[in-house]
N, CA, C and O atoms as a DFTB+ gen file, in Angstrom:
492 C
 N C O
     1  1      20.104      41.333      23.058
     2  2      19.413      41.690      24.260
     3  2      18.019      41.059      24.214
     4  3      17.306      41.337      23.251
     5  1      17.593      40.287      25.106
     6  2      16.709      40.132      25.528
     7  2      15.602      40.166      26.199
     8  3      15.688      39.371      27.134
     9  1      14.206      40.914      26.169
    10  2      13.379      41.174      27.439
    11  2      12.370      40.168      27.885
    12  3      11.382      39.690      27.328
    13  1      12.842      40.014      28.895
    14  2      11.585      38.774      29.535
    15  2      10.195      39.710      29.755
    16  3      10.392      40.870      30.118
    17  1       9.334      39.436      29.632
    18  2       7.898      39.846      29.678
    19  2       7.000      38.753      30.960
    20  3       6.959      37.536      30.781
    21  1       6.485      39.266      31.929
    22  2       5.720      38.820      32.837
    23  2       4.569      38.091      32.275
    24  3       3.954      38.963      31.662
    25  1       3.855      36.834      32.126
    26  2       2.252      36.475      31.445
    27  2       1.784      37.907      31.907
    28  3       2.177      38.676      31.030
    29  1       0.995      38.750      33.077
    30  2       0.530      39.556      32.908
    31  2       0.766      40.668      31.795
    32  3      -0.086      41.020      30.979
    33  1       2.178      41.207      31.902
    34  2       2.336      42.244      31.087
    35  2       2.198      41.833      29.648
    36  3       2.086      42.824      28.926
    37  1       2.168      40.604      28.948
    38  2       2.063      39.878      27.771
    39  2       0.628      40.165      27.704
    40  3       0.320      40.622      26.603
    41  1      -0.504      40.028      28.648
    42  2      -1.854      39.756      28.591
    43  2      -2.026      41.521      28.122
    44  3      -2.510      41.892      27.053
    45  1      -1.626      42.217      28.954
    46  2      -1.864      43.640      28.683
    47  2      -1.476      44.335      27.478
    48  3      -2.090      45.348      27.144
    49  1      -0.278      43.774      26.627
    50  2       0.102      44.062      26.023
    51  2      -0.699      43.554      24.700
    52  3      -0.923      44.289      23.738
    53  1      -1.044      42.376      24.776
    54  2      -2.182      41.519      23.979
    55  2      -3.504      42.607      23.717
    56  3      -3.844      42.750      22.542
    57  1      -4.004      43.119      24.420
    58  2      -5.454      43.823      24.680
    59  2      -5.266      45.378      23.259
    60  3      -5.990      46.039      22.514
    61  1      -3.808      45.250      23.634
    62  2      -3.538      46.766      21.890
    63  2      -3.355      46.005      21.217
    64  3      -2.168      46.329      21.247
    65  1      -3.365      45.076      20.440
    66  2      -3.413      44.403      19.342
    67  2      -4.405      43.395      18.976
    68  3      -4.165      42.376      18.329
    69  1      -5.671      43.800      19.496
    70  2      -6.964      43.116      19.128
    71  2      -7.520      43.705      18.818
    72  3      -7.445      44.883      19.166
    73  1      -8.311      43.320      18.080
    74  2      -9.790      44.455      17.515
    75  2     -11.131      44.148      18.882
    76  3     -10.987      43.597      19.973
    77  1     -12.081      44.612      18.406
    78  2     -13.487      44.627      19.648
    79  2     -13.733      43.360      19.972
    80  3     -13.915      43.026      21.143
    81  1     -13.769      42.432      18.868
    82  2     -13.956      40.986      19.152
    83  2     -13.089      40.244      20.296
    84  3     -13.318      39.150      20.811
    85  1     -12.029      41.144      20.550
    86  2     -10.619      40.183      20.973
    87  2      -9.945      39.195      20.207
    88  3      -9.576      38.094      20.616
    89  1      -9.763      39.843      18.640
    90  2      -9.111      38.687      17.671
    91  2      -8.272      39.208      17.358
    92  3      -8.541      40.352      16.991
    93  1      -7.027      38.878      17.286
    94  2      -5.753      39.273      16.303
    95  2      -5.911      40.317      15.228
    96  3      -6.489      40.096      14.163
    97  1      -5.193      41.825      15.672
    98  2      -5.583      42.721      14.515
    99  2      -3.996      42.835      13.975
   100  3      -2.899      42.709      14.519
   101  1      -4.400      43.104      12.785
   102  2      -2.563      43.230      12.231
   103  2      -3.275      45.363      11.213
   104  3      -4.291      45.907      10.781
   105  1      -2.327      45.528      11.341
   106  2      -1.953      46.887      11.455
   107  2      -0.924      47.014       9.892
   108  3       0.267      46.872      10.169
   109  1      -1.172      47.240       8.418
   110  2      -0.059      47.620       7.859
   111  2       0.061      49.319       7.381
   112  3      -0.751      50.109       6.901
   113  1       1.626      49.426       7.812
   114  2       1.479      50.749       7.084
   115  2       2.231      51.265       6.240
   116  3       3.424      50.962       6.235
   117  1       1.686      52.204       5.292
   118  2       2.800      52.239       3.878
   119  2       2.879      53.680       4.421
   120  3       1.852      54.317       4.657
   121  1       4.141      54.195       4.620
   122  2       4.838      55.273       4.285
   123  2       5.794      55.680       3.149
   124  3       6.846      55.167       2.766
   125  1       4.976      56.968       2.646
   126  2       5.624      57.354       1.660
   127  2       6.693      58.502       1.868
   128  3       6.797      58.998       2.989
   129  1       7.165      58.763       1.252
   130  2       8.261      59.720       1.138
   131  2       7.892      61.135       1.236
   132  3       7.241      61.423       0.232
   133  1       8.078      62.476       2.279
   134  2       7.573      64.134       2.401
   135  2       7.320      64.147       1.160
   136  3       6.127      63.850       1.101
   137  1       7.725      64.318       0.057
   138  2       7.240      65.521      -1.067
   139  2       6.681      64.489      -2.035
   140  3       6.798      64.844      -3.208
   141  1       6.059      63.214      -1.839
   142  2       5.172      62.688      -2.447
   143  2       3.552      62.848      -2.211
   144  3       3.086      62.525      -1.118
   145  1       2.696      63.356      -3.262
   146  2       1.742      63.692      -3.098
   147  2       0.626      62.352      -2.689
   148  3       1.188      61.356      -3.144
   149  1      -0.440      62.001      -2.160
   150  2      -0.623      60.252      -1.904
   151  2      -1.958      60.403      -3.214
   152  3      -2.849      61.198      -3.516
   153  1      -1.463      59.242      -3.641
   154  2      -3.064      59.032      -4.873
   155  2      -3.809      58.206      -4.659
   156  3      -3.902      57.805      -3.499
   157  1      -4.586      57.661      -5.644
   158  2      -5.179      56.489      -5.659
   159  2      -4.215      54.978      -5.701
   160  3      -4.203      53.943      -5.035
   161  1      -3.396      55.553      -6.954
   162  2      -2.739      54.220      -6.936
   163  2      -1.429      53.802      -5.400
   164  3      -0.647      52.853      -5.340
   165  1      -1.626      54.793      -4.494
   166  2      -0.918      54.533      -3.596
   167  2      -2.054      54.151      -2.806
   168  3      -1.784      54.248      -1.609
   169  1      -2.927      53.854      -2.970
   170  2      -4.302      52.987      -1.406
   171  2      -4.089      51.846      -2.456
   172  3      -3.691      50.809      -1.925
   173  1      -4.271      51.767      -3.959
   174  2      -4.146      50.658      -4.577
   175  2      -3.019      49.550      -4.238
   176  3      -3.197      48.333      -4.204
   177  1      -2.214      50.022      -4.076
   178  2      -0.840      49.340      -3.686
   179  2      -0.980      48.654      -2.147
   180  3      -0.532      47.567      -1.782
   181  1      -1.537      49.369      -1.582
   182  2      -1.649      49.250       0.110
   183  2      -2.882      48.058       0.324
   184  3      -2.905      47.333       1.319
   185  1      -3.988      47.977      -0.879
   186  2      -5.038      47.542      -0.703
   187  2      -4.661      46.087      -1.169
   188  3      -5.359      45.131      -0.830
   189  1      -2.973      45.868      -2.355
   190  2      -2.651      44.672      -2.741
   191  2      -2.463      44.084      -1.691
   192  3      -3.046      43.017      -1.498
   193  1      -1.276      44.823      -0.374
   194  2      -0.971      44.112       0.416
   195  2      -1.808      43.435       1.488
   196  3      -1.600      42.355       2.041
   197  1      -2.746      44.254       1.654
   198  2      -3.541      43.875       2.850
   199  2      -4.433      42.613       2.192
   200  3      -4.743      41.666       2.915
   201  1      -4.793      42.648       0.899
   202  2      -5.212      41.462       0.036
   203  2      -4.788      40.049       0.253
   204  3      -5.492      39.046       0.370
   205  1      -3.180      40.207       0.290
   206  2      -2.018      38.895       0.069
   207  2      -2.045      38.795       1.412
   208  3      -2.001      37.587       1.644
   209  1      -2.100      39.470       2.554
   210  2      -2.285      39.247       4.121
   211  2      -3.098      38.362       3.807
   212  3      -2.812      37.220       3.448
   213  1      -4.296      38.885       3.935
   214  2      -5.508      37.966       4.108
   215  2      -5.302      36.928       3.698
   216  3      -5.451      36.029       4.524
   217  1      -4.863      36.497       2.248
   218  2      -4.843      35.218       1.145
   219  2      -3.848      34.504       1.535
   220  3      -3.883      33.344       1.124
   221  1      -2.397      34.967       2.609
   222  2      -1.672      34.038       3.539
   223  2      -1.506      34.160       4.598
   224  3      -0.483      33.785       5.171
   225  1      -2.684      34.841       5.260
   226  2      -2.466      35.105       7.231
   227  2      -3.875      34.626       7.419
   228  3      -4.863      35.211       6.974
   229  1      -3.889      33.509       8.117
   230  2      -5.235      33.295       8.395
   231  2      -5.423      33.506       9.942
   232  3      -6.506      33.262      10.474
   233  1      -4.072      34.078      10.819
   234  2      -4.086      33.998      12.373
   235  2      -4.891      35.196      12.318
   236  3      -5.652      35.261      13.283
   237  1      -4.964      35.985      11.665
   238  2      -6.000      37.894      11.913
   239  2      -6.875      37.932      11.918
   240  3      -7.446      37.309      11.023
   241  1      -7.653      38.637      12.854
   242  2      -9.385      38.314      12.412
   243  2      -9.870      39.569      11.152
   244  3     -10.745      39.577      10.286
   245  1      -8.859      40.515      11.556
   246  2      -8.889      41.905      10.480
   247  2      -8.033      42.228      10.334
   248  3      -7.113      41.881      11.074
   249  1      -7.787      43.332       8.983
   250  2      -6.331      43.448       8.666
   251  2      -7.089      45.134       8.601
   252  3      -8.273      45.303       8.309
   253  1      -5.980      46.431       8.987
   254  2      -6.275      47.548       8.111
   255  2      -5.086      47.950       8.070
   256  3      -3.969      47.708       8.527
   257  1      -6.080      49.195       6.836
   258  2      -4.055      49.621       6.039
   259  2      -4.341      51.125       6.398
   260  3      -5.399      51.752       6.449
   261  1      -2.888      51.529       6.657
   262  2      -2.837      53.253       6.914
   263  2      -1.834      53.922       5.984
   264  3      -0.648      53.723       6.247
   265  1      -2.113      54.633       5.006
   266  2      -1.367      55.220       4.295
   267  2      -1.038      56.602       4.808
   268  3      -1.862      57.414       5.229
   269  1       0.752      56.829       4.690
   270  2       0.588      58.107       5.492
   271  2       1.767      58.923       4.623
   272  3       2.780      58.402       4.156
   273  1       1.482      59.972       4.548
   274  2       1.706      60.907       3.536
   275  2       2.130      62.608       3.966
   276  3       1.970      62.921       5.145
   277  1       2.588      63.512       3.127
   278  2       2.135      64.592       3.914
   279  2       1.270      65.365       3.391
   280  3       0.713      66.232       4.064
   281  1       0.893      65.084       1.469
   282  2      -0.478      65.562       1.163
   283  2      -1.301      64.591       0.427
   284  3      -0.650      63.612       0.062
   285  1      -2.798      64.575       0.037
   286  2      -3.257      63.603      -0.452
   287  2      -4.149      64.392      -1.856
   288  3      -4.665      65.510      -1.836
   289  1      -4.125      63.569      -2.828
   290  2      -4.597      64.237      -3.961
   291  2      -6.400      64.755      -3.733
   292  3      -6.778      64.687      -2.564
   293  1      -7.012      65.037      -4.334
   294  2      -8.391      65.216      -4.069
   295  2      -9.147      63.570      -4.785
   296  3      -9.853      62.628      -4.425
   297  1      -8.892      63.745      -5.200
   298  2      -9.047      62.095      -6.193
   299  2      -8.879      61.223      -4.984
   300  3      -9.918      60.608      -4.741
   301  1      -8.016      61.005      -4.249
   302  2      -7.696      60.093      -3.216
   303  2      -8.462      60.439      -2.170
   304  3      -8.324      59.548      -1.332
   305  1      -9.246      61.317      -1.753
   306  2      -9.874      61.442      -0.672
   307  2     -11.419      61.134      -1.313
   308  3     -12.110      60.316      -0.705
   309  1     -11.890      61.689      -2.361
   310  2     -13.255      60.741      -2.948
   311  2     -13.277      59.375      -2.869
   312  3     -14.238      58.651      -2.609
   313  1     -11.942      59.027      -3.158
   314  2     -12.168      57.507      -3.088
   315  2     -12.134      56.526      -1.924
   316  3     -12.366      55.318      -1.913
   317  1     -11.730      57.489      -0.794
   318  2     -11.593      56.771       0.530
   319  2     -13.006      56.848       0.780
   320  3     -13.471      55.937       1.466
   321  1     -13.743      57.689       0.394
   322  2     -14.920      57.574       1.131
   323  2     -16.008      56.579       0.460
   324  3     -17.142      56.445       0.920
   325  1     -15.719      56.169      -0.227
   326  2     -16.351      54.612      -1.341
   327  2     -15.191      53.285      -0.636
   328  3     -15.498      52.181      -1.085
   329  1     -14.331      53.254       0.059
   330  2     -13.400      52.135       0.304
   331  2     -14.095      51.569       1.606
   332  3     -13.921      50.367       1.808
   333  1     -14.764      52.187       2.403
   334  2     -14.948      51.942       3.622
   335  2     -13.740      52.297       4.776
   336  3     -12.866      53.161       4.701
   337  1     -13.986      51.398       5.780
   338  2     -13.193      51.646       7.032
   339  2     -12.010      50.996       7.159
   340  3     -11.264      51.242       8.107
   341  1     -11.679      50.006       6.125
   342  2     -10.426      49.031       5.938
   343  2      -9.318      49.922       6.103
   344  3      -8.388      49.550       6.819
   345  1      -9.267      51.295       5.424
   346  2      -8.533      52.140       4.891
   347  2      -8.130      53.465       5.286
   348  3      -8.924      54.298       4.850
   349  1      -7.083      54.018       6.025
   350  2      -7.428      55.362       6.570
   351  2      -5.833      55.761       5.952
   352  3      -4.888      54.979       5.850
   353  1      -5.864      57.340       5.553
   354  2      -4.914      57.984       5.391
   355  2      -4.617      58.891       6.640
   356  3      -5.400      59.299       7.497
   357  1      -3.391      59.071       6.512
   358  2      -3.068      59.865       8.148
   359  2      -1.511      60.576       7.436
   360  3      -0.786      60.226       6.505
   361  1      -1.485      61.558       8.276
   362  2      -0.435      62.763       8.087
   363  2       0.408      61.894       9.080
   364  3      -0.041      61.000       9.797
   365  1       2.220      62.478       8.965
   366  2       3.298      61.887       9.895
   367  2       3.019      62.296      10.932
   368  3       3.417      61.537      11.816
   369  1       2.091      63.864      11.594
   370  2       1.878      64.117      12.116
   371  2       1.144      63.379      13.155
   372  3       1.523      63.009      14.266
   373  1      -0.250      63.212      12.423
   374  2      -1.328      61.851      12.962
   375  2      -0.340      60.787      13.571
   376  3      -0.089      60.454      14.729
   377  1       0.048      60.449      12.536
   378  2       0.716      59.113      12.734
   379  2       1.600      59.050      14.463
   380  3       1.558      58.247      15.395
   381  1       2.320      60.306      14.223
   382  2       3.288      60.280      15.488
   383  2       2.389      60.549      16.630
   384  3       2.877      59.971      17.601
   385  1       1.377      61.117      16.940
   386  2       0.558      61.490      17.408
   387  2      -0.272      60.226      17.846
   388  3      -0.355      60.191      19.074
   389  1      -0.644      59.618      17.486
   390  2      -1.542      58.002      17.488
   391  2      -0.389      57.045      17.992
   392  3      -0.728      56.031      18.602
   393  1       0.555      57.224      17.841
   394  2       1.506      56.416      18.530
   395  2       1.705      56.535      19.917
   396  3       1.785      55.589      20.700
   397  1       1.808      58.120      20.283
   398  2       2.105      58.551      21.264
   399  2       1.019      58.496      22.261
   400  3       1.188      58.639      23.472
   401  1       0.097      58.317      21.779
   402  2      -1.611      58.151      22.650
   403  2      -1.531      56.631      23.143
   404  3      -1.614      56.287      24.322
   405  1      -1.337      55.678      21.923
   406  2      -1.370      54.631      22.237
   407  2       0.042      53.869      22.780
   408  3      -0.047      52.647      22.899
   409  1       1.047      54.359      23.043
   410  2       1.897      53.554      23.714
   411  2       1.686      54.356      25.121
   412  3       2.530      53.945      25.918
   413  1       1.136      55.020      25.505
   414  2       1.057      56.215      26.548
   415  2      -0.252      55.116      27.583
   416  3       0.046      54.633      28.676
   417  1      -1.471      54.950      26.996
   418  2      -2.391      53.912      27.412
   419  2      -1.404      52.573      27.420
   420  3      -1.899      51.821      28.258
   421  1      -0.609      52.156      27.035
   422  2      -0.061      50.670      26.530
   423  2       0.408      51.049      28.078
   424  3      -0.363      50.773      28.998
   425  1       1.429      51.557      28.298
   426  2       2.083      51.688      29.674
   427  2       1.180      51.820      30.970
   428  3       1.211      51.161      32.009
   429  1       0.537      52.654      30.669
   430  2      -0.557      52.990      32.029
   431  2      -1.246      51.418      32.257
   432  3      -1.444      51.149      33.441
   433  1      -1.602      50.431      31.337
   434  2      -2.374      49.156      31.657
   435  2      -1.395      48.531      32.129
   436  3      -1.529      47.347      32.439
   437  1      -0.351      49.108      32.267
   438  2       0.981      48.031      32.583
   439  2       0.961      48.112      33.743
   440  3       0.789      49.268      34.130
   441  1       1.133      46.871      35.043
   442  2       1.745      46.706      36.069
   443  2       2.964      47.207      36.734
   444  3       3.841      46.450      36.318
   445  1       3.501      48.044      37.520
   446  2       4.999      48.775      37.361
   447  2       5.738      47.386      37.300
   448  3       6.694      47.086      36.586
   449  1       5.067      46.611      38.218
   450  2       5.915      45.676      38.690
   451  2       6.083      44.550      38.001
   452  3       6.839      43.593      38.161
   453  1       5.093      44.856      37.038
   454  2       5.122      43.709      35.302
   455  2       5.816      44.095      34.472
   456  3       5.999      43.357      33.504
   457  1       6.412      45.279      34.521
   458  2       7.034      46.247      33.315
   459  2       8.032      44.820      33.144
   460  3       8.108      43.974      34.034
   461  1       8.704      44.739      31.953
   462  2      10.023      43.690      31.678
   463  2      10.741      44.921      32.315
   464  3      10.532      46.102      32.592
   465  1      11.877      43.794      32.399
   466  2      13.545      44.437      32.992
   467  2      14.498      44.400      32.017
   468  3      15.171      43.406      31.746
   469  1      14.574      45.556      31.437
   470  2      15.488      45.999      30.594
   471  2      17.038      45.874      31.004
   472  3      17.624      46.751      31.639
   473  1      17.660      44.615      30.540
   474  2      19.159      44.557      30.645
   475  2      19.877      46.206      30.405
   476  3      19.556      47.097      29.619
   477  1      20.849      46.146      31.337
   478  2      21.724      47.745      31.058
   479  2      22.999      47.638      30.760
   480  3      23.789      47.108      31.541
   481  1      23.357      48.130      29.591
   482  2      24.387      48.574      29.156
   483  2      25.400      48.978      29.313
   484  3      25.409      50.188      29.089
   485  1      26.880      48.374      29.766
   486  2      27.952      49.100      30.378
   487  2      28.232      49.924      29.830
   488  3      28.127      49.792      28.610
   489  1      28.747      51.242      30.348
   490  2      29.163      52.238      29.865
   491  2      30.745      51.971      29.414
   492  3      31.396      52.871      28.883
């Protein structure tokens, strides 16, 4: 299946995946498993990848990482606050929640009449 996309609705759709500058933002996120507690060495892991982004994506102007968990050690929250802003931990909760905000705005910038046309499915 294929969806054709209007240039407008492409342009609109472009505007959630930039940072303030209007440059290419890439978004990674490590989800871990409910009854894993999140540590340090799990931002460590997250902080490799977003590393090797950078060292072979040169199209991004920024990369950030979201680790999402359903508890976080105390150790891991001291250390977010020494990492800076690269780095945010978020509950599945958050997570589903931030999705739902932002595909909710994603649609509203949309044109009705730009929306793609979703091929339908014979029953």
């Amino acid at each position: 299946m294929k969806i054709e996309w209007s240039p407008a609705a492409r342009a609109s759709a472009r505007r959630y995946m930039e940072d303030q500058a209007g440059m290419p933002l890439l978004i990674i996120i490590e989800i871990k498993r409910p009854s894993h507690t999140l540590t340090v060495e799990d931002l460590n892991q997250l902080e490799r990848y977003v590393v090797l982004c950078e060292q072979y994506d040169e199209t991004h102007s920024s990369i950030e990482g979201i680790l999402v968990g359903s508890k976080q050690a105390d150790e891991l929250r001291r250390t977010l606050k020494l990492r800076g802003t690269t780095f945010k931990v978020k509950t599945y909760t958050q997570l589903i929640g931030d999705t739902e905000r932002r595909y909710s705005r994603y649609l509203e910038a949309l044109d009705p009449e730009e929306m793609p046309v979703l091929p339908v499915a014979d029953a």
